[in-house]
C-alpha positions in Angstrom: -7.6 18.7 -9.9 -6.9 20.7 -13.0 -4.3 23.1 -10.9 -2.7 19.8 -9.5 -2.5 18.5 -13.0 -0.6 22.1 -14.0 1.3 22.3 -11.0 2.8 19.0 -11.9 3.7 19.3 -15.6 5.4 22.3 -14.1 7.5 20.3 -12.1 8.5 17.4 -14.6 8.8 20.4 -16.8 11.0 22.3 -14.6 13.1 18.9 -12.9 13.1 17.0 -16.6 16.6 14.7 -16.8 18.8 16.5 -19.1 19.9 13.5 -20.7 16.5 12.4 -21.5 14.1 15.6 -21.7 12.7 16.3 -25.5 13.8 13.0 -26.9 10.8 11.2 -28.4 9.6 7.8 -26.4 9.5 5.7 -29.3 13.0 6.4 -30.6 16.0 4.0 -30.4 18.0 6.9 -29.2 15.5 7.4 -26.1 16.0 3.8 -25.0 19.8 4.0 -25.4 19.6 7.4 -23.4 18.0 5.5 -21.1 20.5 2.7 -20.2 23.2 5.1 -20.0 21.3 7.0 -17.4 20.2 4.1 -15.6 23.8 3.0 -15.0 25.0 6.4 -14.0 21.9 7.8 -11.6 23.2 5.5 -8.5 20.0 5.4 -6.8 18.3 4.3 -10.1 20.6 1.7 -10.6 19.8 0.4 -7.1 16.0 0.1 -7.8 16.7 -1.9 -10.9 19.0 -4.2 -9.0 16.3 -4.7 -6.2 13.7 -5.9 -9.0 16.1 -7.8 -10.7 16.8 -9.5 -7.3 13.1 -10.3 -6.7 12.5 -11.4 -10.1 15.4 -14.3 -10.1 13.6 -15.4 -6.6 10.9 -16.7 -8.6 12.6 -18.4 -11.2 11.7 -22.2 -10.7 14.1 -25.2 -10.2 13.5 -26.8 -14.0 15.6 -26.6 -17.1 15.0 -24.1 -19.8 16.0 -20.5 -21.2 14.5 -17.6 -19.2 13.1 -14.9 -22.1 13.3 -11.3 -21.4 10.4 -9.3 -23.0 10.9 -5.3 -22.7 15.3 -5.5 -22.2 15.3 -2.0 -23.5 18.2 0.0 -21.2 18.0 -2.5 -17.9 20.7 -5.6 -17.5 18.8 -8.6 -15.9 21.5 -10.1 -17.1 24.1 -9.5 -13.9 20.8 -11.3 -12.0 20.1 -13.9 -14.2 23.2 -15.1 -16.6 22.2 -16.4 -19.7 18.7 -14.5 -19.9 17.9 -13.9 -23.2 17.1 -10.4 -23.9 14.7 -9.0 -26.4 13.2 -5.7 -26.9 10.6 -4.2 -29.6 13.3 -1.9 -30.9 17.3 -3.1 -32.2 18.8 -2.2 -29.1 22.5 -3.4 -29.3 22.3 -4.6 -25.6 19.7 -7.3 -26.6 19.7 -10.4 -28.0 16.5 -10.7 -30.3 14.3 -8.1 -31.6 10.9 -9.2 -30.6 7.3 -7.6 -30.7 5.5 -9.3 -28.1 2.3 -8.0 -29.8 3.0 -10.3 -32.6 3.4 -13.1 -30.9 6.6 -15.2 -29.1 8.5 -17.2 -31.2 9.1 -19.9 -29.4 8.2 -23.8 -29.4 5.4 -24.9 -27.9 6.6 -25.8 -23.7 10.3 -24.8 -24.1 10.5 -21.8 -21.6 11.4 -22.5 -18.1 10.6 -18.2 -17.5 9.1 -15.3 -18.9 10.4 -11.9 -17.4 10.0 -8.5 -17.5 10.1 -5.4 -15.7 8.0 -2.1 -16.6 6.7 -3.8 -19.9 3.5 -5.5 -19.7 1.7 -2.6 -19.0 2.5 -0.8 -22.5 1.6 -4.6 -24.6 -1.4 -3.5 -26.9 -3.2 -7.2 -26.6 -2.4 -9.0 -23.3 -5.0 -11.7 -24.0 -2.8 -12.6 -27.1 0.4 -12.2 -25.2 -1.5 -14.4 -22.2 -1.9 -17.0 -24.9 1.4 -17.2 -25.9 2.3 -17.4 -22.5 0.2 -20.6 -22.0 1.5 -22.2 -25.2 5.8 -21.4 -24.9 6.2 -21.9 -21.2 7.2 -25.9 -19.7 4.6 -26.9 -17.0 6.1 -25.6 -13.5 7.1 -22.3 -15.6 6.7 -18.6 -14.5 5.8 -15.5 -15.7 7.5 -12.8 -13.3 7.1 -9.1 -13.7 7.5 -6.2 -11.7 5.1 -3.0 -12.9 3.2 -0.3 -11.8 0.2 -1.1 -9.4 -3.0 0.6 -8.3 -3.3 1.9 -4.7 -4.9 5.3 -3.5 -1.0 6.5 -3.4 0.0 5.1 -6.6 -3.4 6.1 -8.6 -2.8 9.9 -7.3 1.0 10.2 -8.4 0.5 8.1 -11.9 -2.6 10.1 -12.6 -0.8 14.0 -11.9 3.2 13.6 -12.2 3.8 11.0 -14.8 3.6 11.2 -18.4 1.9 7.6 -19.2 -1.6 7.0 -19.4 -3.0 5.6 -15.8 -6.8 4.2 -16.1 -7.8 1.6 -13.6 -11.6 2.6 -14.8 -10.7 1.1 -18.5 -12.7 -1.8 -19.6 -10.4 -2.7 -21.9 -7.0 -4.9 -21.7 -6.0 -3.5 -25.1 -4.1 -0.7 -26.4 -4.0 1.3 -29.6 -0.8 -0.8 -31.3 2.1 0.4 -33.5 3.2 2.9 -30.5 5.5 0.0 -28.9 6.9 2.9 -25.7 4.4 5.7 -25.8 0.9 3.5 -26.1 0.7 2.1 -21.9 -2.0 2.0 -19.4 0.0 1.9 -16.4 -3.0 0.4 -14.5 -2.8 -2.3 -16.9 -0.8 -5.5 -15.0 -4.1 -4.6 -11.7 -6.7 -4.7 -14.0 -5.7 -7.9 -15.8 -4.1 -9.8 -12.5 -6.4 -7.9 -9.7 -9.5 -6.1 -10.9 -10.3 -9.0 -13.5 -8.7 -11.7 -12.0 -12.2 -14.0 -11.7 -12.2 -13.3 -16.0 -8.3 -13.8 -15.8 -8.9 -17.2 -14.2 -11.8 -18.2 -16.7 -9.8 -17.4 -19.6 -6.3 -18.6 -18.7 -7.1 -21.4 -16.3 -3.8 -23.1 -17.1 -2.5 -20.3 -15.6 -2.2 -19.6 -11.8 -1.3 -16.6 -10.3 0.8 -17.2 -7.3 1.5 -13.8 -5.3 0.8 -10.5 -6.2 3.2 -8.4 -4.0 3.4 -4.6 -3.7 6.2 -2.8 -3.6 8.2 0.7 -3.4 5.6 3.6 -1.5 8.5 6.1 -2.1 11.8 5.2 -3.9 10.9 5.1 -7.6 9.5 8.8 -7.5 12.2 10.4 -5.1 14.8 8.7 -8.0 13.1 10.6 -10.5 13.2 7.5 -12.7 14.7 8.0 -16.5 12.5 10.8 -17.1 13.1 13.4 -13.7 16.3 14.6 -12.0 16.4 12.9 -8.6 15.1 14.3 -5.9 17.5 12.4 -2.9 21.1 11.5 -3.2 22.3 7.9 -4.3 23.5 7.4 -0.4 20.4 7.9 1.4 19.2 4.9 -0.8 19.5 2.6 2.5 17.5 4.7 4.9 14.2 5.2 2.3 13.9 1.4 1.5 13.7 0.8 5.4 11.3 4.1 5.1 9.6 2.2 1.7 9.1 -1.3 4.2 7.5 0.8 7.2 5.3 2.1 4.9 4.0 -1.4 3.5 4.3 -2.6 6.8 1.4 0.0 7.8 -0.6 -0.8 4.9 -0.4 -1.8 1.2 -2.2 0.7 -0.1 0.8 2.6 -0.4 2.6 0.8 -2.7 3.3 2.5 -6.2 4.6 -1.4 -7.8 4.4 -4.2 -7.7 5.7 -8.3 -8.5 3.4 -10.4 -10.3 4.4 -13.8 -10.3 2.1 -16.4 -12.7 2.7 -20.4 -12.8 1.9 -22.5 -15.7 0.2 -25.5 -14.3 
């Protein structure tokens, strides 16, 4: 395992995305970098718009703003007009500079959504977030996400070619705070909605997870993401998602994502 784990910080090291490689995760700069490349790596952009497509299916048919946690480079916006977008860090793309850690600030029942994509997993308390959850969203209201899920697939490519933390085995649904990009557990959304989800029910029971669906075997790691150079070109992009829905077709256990979607009774 330890010459897989070499063998892989070789490659990242060796296929690292100029535009991105030696900037530090927790800088402003990085996130900017970030939505720039997003926009110009075609087959990125077409991920982002396939998530963004899945997450306004699940927005329900009541009035209310829909809250972006996590905005950072992405623009749920084309998907969903009039999302408001926040992000830990002053991004000029978003609306309100917000540290879920420290709690939403929002009225009590106001929110007819809570969204975010690649986010939860790097929130140092998700009971407190859970909480706040409960208290800011109308009855009938959803908290949609799309992150990073735990198969045998996913827990073998998270684990030796990417540079977040991945620990399924963690008995904790906390993370060391003040690191608001570089502190994740990318196993984090399974363990809280999957692994736990008998503790998740006891604590939350005004909330009620609807579907947990997984997603992507292939196409996020042939893109290279924001963080690797990709490894197919931006037209192909049509033949791997019918080779991405084969694959989950055959089983699930190959997913590397996937959307979450909670209801607030």
């Amino acid at each position: 395992m330890g010459l897989i784990r070499r063998a892989a910080a070789a490659i990242r090291h060796g296929l690292a995305e100029p535009m991105t490689a030696g900037l530090a995760l927790d800088d402003l700069d990085t996130t900017v970098h970030r939505a720039d490349l997003i926009q110009s790596k075609r087959f990125v952009r077409r991920i982002y718009e396939e998530w963004y497509r899945l997450i306004a299916e699940t927005l329900p048919p009541i009035e209310g703003p829909v809250v972006e946690i996590g905005s950072g480079g992405g623009f749920l916006r084309r998907a969903v007009p009039g999302v408001f977008c926040s992000d830990v860090l002053l991004v000029p793309t978003v609306h309100l500079v917000l540290d879920a850690a420290a709690g939403l600030p929002f009225t009590d029942a106001s929110l007819r959504a809570i969204v975010m994509t690649n986010a939860f997993h790097h929130i140092p308390d998700a009971r407190r977030f859970l909480g706040d959850v409960v208290r800011c969203l109308k009855p009938g209201g959803v908290l949609a996400m799309i992150e990073p899920w735990v198969t045998p697939w996913s827990r073998f490519v998270y684990t030796n070619f990417h540079h977040e933390p991945f620990e399924p085995t963690s008995p904790s649904w906390e993370l060391d705070p003040g690191r608001p990009l570089s502190a994740a557990n990318g196993a984090l959304p399974w363990i809280v909605f999957e692994r736990d989800r008998q503790l998740f029910d006891r604590q939350f029971p005004a909330l009620h997870i609807v579907s947990l669906d997984p997603l992507m075997p292939l196409r996020y790691l042939l893109s290279g993401g924001v963080s690797i150079r990709s490894a197919v070109p931006a037209w192909s992009f049509p033949f791997w998602r019918q080779v991405d829905e084969l694959l989950l077709r055959t089983t699930s256990r190959s997913a590397m994502f996937a959307r979450v979607v909670v209801r607030r009774n």
